[in-house]
RODOLUM-373469 format. One line per field, with one value per residue (C-alpha): residue number from 0; chain; x, y, z; residue in one letter. Coordinates in pm, whole numbers, plus 32768, in hexadecimal, padded with zeros to 4 digits. Example, Ala and Ser with C-alpha at 12.3 -4.5 7.8 and 13.67 -1.06 7.14 Angstrom:
BEGIN
marvo [0 / 1];
volum [A / A];
xx [84CE / 8557];
yy [7E3E / 7F96];
zz [830C / 82CA];
drenba [A / S];
END
This chain:
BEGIN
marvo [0 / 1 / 2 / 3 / 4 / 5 / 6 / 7 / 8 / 9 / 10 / 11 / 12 / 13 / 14 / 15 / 16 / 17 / 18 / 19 / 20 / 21 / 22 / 23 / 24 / 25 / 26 / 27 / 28 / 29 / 30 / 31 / 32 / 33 / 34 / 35 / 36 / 37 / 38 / 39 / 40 / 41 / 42 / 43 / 44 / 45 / 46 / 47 / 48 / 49 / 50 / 51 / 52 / 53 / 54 / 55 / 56 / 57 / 58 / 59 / 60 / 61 / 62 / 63 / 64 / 65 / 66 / 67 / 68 / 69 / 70 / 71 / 72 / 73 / 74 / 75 / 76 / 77 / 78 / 79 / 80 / 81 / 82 / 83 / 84 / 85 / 86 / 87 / 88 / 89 / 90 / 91 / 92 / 93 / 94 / 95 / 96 / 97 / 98 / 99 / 100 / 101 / 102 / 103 / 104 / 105 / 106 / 107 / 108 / 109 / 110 / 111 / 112 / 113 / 114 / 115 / 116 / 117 / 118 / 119 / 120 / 121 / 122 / 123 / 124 / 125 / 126 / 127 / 128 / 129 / 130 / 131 / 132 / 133 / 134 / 135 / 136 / 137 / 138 / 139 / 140 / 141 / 142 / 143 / 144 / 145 / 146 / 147 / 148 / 149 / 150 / 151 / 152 / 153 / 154 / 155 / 156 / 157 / 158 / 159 / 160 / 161 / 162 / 163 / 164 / 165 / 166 / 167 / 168 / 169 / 170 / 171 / 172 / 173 / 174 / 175 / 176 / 177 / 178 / 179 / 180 / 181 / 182 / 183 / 184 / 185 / 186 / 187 / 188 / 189 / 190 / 191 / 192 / 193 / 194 / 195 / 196 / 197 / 198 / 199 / 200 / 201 / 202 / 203 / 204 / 205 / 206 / 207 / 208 / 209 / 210 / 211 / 212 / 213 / 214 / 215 / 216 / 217 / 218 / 219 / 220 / 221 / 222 / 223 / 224 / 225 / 226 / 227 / 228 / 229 / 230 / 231 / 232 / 233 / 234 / 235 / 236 / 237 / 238 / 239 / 240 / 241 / 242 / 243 / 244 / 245 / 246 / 247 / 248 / 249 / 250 / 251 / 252 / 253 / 254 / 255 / 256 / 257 / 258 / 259 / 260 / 261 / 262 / 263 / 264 / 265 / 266 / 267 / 268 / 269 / 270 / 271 / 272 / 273 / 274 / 275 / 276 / 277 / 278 / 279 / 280 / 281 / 282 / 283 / 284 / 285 / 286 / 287 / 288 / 289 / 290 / 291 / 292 / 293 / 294 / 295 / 296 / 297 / 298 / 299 / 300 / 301 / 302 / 303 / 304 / 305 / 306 / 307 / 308 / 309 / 310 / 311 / 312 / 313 / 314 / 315 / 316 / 317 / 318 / 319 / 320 / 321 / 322 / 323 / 324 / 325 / 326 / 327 / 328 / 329 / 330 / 331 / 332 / 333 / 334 / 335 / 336 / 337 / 338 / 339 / 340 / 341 / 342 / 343 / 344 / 345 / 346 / 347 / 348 / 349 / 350 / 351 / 352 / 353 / 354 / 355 / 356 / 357 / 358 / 359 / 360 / 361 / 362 / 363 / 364 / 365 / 366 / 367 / 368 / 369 / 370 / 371 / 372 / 373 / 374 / 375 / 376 / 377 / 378 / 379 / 380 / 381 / 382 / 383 / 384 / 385 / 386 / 387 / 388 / 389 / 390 / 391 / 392 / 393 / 394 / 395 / 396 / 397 / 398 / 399 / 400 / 401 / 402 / 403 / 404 / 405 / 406 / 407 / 408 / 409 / 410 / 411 / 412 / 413 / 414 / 415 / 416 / 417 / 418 / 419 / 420 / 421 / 422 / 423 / 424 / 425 / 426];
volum [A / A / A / A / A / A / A / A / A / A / A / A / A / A / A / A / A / A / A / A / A / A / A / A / A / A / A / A / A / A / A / A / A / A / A / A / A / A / A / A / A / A / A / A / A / A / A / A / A / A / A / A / A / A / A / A / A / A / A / A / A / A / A / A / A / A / A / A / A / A / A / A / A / A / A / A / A / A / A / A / A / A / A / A / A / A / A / A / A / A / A / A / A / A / A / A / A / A / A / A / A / A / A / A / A / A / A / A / A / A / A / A / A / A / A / A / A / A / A / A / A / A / A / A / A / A / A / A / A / A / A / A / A / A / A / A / A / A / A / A / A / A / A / A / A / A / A / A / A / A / A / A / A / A / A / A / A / A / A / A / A / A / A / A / A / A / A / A / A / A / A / A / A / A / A / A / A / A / A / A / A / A / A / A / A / A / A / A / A / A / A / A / A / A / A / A / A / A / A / A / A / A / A / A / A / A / A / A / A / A / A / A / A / A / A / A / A / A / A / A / A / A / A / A / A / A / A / A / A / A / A / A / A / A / A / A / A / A / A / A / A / A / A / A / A / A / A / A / A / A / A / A / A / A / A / A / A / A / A / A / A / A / A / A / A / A / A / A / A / A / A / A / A / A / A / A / A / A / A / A / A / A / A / A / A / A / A / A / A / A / A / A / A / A / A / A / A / A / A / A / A / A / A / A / A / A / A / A / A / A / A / A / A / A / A / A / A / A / A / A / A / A / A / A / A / A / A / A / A / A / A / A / A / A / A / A / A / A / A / A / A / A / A / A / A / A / A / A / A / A / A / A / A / A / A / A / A / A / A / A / A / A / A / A / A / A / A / A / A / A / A / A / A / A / A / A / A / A / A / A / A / A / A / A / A / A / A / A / A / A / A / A / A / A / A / A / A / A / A / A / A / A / A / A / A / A / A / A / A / A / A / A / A / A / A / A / A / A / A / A / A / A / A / A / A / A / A];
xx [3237 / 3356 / 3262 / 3231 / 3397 / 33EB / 32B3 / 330D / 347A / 344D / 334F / 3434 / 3569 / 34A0 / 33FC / 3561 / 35FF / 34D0 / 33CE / 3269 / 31B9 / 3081 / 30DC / 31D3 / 30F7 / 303C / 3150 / 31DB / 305D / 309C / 31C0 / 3117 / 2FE1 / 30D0 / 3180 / 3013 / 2F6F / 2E6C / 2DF8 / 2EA4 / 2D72 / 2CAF / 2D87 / 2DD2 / 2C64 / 2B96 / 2C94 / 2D9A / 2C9F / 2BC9 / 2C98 / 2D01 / 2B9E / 2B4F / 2C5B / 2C0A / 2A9C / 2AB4 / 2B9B / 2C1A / 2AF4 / 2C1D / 2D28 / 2C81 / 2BF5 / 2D4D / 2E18 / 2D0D / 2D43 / 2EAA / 2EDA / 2DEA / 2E98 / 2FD0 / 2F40 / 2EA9 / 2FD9 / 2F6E / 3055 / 316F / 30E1 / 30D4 / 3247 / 32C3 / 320C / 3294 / 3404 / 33EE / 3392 / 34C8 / 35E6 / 36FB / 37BA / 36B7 / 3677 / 3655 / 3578 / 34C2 / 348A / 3406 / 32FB / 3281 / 3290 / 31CA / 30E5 / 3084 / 306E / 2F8B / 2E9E / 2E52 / 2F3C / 2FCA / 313A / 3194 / 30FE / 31B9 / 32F0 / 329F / 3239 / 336A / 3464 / 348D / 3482 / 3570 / 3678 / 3683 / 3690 / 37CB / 3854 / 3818 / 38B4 / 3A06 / 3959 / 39B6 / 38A8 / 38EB / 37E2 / 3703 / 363F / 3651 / 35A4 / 34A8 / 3465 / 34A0 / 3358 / 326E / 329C / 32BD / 31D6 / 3107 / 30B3 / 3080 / 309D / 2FCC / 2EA4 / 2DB5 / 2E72 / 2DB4 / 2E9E / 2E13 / 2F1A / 2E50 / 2D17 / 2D34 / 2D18 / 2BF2 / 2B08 / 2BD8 / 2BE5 / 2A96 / 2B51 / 2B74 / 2CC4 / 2D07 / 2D15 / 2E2B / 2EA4 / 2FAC / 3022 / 3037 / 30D8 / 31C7 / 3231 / 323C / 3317 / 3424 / 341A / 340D / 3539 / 35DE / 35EB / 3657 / 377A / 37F8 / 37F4 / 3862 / 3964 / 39D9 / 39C1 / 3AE0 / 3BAE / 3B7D / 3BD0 / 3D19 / 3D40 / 3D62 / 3BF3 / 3B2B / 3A14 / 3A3C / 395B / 3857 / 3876 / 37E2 / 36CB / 366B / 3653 / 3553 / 3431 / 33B6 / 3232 / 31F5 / 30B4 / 3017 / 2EE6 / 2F46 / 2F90 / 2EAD / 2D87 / 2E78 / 2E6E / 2CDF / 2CA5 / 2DB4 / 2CF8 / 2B8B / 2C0B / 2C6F / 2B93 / 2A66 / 2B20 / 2B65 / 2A85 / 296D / 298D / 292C / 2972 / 2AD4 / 2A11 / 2983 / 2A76 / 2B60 / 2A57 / 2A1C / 2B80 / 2B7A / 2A50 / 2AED / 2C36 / 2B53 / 2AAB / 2BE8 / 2C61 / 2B4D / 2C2A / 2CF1 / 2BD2 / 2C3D / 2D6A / 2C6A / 2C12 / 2D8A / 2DC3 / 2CA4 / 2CF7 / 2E35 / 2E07 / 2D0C / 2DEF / 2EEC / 2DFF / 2DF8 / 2F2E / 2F77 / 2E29 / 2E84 / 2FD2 / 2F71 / 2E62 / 2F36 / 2FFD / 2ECA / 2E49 / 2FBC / 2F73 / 2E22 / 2EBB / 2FB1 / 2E97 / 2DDF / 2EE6 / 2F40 / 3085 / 2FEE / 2F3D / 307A / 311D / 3008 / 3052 / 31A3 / 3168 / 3042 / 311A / 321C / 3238 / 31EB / 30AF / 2FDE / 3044 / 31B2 / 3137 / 305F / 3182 / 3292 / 315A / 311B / 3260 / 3304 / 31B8 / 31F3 / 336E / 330D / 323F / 32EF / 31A4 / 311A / 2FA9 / 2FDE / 3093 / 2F7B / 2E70 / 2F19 / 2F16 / 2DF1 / 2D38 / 2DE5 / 2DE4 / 2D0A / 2BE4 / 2CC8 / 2D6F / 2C16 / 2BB2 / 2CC6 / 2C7A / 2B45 / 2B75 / 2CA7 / 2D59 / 2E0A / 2CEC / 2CA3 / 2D3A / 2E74 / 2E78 / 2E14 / 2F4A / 3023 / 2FAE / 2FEC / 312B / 31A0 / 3152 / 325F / 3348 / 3401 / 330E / 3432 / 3520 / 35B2 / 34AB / 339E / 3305 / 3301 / 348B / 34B6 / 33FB / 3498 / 35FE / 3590 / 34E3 / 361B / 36FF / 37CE / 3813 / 37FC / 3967 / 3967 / 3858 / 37A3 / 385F / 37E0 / 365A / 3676 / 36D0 / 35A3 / 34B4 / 3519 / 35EB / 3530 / 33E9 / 344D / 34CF / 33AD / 32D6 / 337C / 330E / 3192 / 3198 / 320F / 30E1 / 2FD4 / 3035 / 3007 / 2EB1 / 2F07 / 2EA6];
yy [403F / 3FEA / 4049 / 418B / 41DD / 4191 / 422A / 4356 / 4374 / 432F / 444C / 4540 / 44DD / 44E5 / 4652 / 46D5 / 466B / 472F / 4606 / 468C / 4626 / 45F5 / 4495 / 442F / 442B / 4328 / 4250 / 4293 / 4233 / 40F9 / 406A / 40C0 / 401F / 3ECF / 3EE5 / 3EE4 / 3DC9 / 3EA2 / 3E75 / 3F52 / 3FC8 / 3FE5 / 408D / 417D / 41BD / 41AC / 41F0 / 4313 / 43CA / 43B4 / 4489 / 453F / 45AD / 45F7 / 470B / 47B7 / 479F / 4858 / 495D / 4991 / 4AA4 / 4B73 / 4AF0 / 4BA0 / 4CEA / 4D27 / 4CD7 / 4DFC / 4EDF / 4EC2 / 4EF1 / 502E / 50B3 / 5073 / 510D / 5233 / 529B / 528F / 5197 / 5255 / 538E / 52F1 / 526C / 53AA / 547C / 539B / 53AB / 5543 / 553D / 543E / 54EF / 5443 / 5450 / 535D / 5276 / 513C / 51C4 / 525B / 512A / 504D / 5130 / 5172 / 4FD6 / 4F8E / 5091 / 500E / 4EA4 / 4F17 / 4FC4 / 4E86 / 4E9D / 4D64 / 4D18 / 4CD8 / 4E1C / 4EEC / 4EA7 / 4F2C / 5069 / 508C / 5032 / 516F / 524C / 5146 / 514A / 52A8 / 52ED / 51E6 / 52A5 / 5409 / 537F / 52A1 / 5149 / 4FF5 / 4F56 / 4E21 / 4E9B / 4F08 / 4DC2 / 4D7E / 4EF8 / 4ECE / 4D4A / 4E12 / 4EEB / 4DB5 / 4C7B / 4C83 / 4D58 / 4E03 / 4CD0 / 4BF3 / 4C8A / 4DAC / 4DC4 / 4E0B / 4DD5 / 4D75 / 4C82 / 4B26 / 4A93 / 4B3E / 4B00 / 496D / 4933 / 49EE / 48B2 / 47CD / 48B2 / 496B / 4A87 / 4BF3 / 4C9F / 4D6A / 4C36 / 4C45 / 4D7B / 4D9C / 4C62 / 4D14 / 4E3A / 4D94 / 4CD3 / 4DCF / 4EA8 / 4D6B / 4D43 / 4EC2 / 4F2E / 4E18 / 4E33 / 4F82 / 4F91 / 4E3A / 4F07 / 5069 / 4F70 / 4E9A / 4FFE / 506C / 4F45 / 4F2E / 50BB / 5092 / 4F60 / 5052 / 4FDB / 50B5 / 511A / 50A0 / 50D9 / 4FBA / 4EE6 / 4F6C / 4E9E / 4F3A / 50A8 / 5144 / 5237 / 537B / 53CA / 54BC / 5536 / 5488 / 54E2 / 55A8 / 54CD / 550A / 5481 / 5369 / 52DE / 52D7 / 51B6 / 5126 / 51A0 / 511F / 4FDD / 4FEE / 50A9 / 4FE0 / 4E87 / 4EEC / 5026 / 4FCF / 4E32 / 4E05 / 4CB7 / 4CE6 / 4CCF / 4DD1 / 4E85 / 4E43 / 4EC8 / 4FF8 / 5071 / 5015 / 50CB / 520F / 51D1 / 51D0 / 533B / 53EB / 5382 / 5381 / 5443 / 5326 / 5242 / 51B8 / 50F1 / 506E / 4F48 / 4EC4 / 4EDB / 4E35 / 4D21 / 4D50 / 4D1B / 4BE4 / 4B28 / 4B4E / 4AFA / 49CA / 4939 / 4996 / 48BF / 479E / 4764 / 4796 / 46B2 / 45B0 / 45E6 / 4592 / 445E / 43E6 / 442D / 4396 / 424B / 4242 / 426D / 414A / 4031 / 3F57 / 3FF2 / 4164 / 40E3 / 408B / 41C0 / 42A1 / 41E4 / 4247 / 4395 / 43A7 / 42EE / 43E5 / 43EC / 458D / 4645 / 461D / 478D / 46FC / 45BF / 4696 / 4784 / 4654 / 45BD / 46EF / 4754 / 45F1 / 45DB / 473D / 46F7 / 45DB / 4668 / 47E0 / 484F / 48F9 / 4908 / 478F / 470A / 47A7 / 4732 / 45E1 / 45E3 / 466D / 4595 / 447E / 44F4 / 4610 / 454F / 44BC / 4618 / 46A4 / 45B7 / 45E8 / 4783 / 4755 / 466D / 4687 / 4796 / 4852 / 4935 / 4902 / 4A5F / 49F8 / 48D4 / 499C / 4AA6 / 49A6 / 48E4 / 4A41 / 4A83 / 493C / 48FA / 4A47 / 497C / 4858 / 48AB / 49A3 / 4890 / 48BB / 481F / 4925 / 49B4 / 4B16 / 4ADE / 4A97 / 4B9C / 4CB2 / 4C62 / 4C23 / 4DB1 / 4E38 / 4D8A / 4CC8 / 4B2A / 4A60 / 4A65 / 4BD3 / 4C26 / 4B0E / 4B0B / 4C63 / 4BEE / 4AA0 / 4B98 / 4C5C / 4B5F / 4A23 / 4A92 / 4BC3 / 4B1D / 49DD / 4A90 / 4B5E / 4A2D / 49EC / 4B22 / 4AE6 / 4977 / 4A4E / 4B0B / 4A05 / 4933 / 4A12 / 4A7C / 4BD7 / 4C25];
zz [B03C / AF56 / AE20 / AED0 / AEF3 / ADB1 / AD0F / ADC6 / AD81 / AC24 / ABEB / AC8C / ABC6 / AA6C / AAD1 / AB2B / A9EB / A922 / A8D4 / A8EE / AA1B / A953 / A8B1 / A9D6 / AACD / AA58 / AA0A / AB6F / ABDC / AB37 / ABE1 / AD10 / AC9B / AC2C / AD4F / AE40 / AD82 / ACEB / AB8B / AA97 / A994 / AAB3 / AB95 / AA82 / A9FA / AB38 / AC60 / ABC3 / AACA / AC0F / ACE2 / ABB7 / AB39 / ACAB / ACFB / AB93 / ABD4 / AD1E / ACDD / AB57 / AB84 / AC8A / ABAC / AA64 / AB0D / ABA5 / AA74 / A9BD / AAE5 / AAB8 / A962 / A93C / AA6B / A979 / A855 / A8C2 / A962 / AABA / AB30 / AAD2 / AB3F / ACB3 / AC91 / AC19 / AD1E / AE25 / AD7B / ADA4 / AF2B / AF6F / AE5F / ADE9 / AF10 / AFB5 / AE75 / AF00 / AFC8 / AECB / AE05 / AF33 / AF8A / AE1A / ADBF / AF29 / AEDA / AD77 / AE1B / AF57 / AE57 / AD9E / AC7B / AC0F / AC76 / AAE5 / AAB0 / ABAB / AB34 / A9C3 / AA9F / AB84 / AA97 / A9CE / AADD / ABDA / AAD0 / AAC3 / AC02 / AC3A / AB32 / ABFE / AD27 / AC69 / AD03 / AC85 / AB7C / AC84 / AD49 / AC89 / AC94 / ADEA / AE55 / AD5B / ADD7 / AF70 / AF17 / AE64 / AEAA / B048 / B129 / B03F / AFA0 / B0D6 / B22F / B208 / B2A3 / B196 / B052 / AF39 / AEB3 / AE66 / AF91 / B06C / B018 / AFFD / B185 / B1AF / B0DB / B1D3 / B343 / B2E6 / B313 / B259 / B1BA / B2F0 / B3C0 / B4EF / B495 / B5C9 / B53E / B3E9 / B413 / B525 / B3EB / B2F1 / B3BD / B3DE / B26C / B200 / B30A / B2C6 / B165 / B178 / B26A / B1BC / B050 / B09B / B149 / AFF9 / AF31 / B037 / B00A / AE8C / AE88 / AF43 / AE76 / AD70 / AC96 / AC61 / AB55 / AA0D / A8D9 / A87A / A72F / A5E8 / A63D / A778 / A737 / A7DE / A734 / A7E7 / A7C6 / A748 / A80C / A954 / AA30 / AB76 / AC94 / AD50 / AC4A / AC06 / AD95 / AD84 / ACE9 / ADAB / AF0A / AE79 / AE65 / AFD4 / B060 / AFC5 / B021 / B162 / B202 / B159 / B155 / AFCE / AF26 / AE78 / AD2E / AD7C / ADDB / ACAB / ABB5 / AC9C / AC52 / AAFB / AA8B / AB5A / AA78 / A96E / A9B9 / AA20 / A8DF / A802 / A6ED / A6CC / A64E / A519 / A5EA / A6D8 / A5FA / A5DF / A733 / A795 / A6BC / A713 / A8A6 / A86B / A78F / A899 / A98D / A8F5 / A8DA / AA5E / AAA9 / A9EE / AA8B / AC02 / AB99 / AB2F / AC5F / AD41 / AC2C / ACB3 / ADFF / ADF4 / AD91 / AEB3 / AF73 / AEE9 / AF35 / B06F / B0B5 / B0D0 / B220 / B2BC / B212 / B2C5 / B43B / B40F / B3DC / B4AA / B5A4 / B5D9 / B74A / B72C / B735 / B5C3 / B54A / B52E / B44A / B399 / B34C / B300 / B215 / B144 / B120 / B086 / AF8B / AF33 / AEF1 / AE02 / AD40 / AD49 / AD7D / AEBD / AE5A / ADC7 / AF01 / AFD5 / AF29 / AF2F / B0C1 / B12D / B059 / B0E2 / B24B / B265 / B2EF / B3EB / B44F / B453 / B53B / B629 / B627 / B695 / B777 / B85A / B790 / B716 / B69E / B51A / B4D0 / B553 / B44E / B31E / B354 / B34E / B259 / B1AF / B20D / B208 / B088 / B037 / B0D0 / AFF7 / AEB7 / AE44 / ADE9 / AC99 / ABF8 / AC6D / AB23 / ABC9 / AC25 / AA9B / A9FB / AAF9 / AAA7 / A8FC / A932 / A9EC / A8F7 / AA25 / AA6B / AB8D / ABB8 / AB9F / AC8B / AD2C / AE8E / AEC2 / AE50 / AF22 / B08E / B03C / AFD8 / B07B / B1CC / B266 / B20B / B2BE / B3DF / B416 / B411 / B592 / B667 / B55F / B609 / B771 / B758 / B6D7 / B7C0 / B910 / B843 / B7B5 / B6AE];
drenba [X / X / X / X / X / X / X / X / X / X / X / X / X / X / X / X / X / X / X / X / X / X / X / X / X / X / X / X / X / X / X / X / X / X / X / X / X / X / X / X / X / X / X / X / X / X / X / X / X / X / X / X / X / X / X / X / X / X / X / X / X / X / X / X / X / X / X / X / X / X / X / X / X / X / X / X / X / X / X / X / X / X / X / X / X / X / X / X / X / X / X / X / X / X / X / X / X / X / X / X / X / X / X / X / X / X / X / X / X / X / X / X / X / X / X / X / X / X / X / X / X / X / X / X / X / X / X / X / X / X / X / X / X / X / X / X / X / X / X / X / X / X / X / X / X / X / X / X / X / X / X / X / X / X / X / X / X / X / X / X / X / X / X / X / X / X / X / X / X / X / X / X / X / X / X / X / X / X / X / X / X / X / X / X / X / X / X / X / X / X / X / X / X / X / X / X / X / X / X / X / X / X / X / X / X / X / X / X / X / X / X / X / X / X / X / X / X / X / X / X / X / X / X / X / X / X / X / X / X / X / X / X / X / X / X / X / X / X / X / X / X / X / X / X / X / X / X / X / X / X / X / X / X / X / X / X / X / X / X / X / X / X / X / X / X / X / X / X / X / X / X / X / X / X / X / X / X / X / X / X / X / X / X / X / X / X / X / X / X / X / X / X / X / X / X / X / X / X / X / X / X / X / X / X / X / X / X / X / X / X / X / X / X / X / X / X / X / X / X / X / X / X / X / X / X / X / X / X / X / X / X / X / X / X / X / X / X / X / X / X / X / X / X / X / X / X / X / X / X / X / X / X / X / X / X / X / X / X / X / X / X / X / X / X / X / X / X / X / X / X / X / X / X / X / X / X / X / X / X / X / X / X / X / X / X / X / X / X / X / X / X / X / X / X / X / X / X / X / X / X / X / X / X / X / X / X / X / X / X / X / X / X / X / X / X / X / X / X / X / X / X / X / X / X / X / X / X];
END
């Protein structure tokens, strides 16, 4: 267990100070492997490449088709066609606002989170600059709309976080949606009182907007598809997820091929973003892979066993361990997909078992599994957390305390009336 503590400590201090998870991990594995008596070669060939080939094999698939989706979405102008039709409804006098509701809707429709925020970004900035808001919290809206309940709470979203459980809780995306949407309106109330809040205080503070750096000017387009062919490809992947129960594959190449028709004058960009979308694709696969090969390796020694009663042993009903478990390995790795997959590999089977036994029904444990990994993942080693404050040109100093409220607190606290609800079997 000491091999695991220190395995897992050391990972998240090397992340947070900008090391890449990729080679890390499996030097992390290691001590854990030294640590558990296991063979080193072995435990690094066989054991971590094990878990590590598994999680690409199964889904690098979702990771590439959404990474494609995203960035054609991105090229084609459709994206920001959606955030700026959004932006119009809401006006600068409501621009927070504004800029939840056009991030969530890019995340519910599939787009990847490191795409929205290349989409939002030009439009959020202006409209901060409409309404005399601080830059401060810029990051923290955009983070408000993405990376809580449209990525994990609700019921439906195509987001890989919520499609992990349903291999483990043979389950589907629109599992416990009371649970979901009881959730999602914690984290998206929340996160608005608490910033139109801070955006008081910082105004009577006397901050307010101030221009970005030369290096984060933004670029109007010059021409974009009408909104309203923008949000279809967004709605097929929904509605062929969810109404019509098609394999996420599926799905994902539904809405790219309609990108692909609405824009069809736009063809000679397809290729690059294509290319584009799978190379990213790529490097997002490899590190929540290596996340998992560390995870798989933990799972593989002594101490994990007595690790697992301890957190199975938590005199509460399972849905609290389950929550406790996903969020830690999520924090660790600053990775909500990787500290999911971690888990539920781990103790999925055992969870399962429990659902369909004496309960809590396996819905219940998929949503929050869901909810649970957008909990601690947003720690400021989260590779969404770094890339949103490089785009909007802010530091951790600057702007973190706003993103952690959004994406760590409300998410957290939501998980409570989730657990409420799972437990007296509503769901």
């Amino acid at each position: 267990m000491l091999g695991i503590f220190i395995g897992l400590v050391l990972l998240m201090v090397l992340a947070y100070r900008g090391w890449s998870i990729i080679w890390i991990a499996p030097i992390c594995a290691g001590i854990v492997a030294w640590f558990g008596g296991l063979n080193l070669l072995d435990a690094y060939t066989d054991t971590y490449m094990g878990g590590f080939v598994k999680f690409a094999k199964e889904w690098f698939p979702v990771f590439m088709l959404g990474a494609i989706f995203g960035k054609l979405m991105e090229y084609s102008g459709m994206a920001h066609s959606v955030a700026v039709g959004i932006a119009r409804i809401f006006g600068k006098e409501r621009a927070i606002l504004g800029v939840i509701i056009a991030s969530s809707v890019l995340a519910y429709g599939g787009v990847s989170v490191f795409v929205v925020v290349f989409a939002v970004y030009p439009l959020a900035v202006n409209m901060f600059r409409e309404a005399n808001i601080s830059r401060r919290l810029l990051p923290g809206t955009i983070v408000a709309g993405m990376m809580t309940f449209a990525m994990t709470a609700m019921p439906g979203t195509p987001q890989i976080q919520n499609l992990i459980p349903t291999s483990y809780f043979n389950t589907t995306a629109t599992a416990a949606p009371i649970i979901g949407l009881v959730a999602s309106a914690v984290m998206a109330i929340g996160s608005l009182v608490y910033l139109n809040r801070r955006e008081r205080v910082l105004r009577e503070a006397g901050e307010v907007f101030t221009e970005p750096g030369e290096g984060h000017r933004t670029e109007e387009r010059e021409k974009c598809p009408h909104i309203i062919l923008s949000l279809l490809p967004l709605l097929a992947v929904i509605i062929t997820l969810n109404l019509l129960g098609w394999n996420i594959v599926i799905a994902l190449c539904t809405g790219i091929l309609l990108i692909l028709l609405i824009a069809i004058r736009e063809f000679k960009g397809f290729t690059k973003a294509v290319n584009s979308g799978a190379s990213d694709s790529v490097m997002a696969m490899i590190n929540t892979s290596a996340a998992v090969g560390f995870g798989t390796i933990v799972r593989s020694v002594p101490g994990f066993e007595k690790l697992s009663d301890m957190i199975l042993g938590i005199n509460a009903n399972p849905l609290i361990s389950e929550a406790i478990a996903v969020n830690v390995l999520a924090g660790a790795t600053g990775s909500a997909s990787g500290g999911l997959g971690i888990t539920l590999e781990a103790l999925g089977s055992h969870y399962y078992e429990i659902a369909t036994t004496t309960g809590p029904a396996p819905e219940a444990f998929h949503r929050i599994a869901s909810i649970a990994s957008g909990g601690l993942d947003s720690l400021p080693h989260n590779g969404a957390i770094l890339t949103i404050l490089v785009v909007t040109g802010m530091t951790h100093k600057e702007s973190y305390k706003e993103m952690a409220v959004v994406a760590i607190v409300f998410p957290m606290i939501s998980l409570i009336p989730a657990i409420g609800l799972g437990i007296l079997g509503i769901y």
